[in-house]
C-alpha positions as CSV (number, residue, x, y, z in Angstrom):
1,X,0.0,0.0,0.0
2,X,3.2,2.6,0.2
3,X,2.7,3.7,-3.7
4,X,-1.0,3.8,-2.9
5,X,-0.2,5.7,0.1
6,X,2.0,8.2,-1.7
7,X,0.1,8.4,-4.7
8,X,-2.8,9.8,-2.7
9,X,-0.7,12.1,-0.6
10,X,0.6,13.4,-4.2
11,X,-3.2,14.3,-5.2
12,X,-4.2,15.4,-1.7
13,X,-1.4,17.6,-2.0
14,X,-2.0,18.9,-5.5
15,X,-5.7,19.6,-4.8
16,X,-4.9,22.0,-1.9
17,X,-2.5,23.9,-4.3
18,X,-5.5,24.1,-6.8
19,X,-7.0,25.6,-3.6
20,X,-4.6,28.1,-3.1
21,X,-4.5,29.1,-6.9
22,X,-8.6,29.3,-6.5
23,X,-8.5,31.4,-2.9
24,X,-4.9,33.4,-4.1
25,X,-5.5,34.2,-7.9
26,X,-9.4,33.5,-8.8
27,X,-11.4,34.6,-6.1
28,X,-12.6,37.3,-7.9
29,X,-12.4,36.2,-11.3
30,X,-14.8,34.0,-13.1
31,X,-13.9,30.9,-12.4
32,X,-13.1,31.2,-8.3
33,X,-16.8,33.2,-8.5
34,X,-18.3,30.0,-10.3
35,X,-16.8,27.4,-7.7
36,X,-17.4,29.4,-4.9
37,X,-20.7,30.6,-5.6
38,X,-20.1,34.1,-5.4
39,X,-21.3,37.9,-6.1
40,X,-17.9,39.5,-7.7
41,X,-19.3,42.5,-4.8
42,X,-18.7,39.6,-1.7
43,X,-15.7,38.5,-3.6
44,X,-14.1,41.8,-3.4
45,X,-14.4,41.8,0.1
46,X,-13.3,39.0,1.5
47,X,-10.7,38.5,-0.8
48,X,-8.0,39.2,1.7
49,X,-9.9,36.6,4.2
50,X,-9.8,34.1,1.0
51,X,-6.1,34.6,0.1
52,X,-5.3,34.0,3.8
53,X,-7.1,30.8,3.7
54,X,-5.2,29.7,0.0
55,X,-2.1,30.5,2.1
56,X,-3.4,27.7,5.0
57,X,-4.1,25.1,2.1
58,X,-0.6,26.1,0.5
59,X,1.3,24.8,3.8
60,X,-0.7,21.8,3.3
61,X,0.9,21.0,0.1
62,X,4.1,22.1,1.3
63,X,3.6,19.8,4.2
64,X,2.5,16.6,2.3
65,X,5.2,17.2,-0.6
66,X,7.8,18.0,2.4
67,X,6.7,14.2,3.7
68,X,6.9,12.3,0.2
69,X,10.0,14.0,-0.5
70,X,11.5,12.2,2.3
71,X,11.0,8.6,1.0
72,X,10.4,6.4,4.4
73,X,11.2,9.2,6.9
74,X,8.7,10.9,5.8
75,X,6.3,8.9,6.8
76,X,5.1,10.6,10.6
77,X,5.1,13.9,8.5
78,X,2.5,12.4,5.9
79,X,0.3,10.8,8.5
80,X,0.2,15.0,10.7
81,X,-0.2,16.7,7.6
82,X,-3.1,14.5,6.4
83,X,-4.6,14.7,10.1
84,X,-4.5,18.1,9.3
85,X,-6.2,18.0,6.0
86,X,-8.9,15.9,7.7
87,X,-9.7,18.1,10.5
88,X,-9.6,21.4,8.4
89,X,-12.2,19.9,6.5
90,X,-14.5,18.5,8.9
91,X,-14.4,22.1,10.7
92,X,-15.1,24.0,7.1
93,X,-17.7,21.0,6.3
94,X,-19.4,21.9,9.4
95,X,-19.2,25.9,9.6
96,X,-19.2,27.0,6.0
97,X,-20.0,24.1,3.4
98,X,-20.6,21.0,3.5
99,X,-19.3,20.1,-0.1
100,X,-16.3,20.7,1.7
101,X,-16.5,16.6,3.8
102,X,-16.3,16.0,-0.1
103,X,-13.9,17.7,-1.2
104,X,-11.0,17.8,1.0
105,X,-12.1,16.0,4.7
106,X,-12.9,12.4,2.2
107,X,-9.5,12.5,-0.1
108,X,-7.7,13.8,3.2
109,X,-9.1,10.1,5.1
110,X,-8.8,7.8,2.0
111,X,-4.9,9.2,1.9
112,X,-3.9,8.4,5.0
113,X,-5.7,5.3,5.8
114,X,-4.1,4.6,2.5
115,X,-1.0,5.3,4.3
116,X,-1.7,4.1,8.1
117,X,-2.0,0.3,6.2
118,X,1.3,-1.1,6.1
């Protein structure tokens, strides 16, 4: 199960950095309106709130490609970062949207049971 393991720590990892291009570039362009569901008037203000969060989901990646980058040591740094893919999206699934459990709690779970099975 490791190449399982890292193969969906690679794509955990590379959705949150299409979340931090969404929330850092798009949030007020057509396409972060669209998958956000916003008015380009809310989009304007809370784009610094949203370009904070991209930043949160960037250390995510950073985190998770930090872990595979380190073969077999790596491995405790996987198993934190996913833990805190998981909870990040259980807390937004429950406060703001719940498309979120979906989208980043479910891939964050299938990764590291993926990589808790030896």
């Amino acid at each position: 199960m490791t190449t399982a393991g890292n193969v969906a720590v690679a794509l955990v990892a590379l959705l949150h950095l299409y979340f931090l291009i969404l929330e850092v570039f798009c949030w007020e362009r057509p396409l972060g309106l669209r998958t956000f569901g916003l008015t380009p008037e809310f989009a304007k203000a809370s784009r610094a709130l949203a370009a904070n969060q991209g930043l949160y989901n960037g250390f995510l990646a950073a985190g998770l490609l930090w872990g595979l980058s380190l073969g077999p040591a790596g491995h405790a740094i996987k198993i934190f970062f996913l833990g805190c893919v998981v909870v990040a999206g259980l807390f937004g699934g429950s406060t703001a949207n719940r498309r979120i459990l979906l989208v980043q709690a479910l891939p964050g779970a299938i990764a590291l049971v993926l990589v808790l099975v030896p």
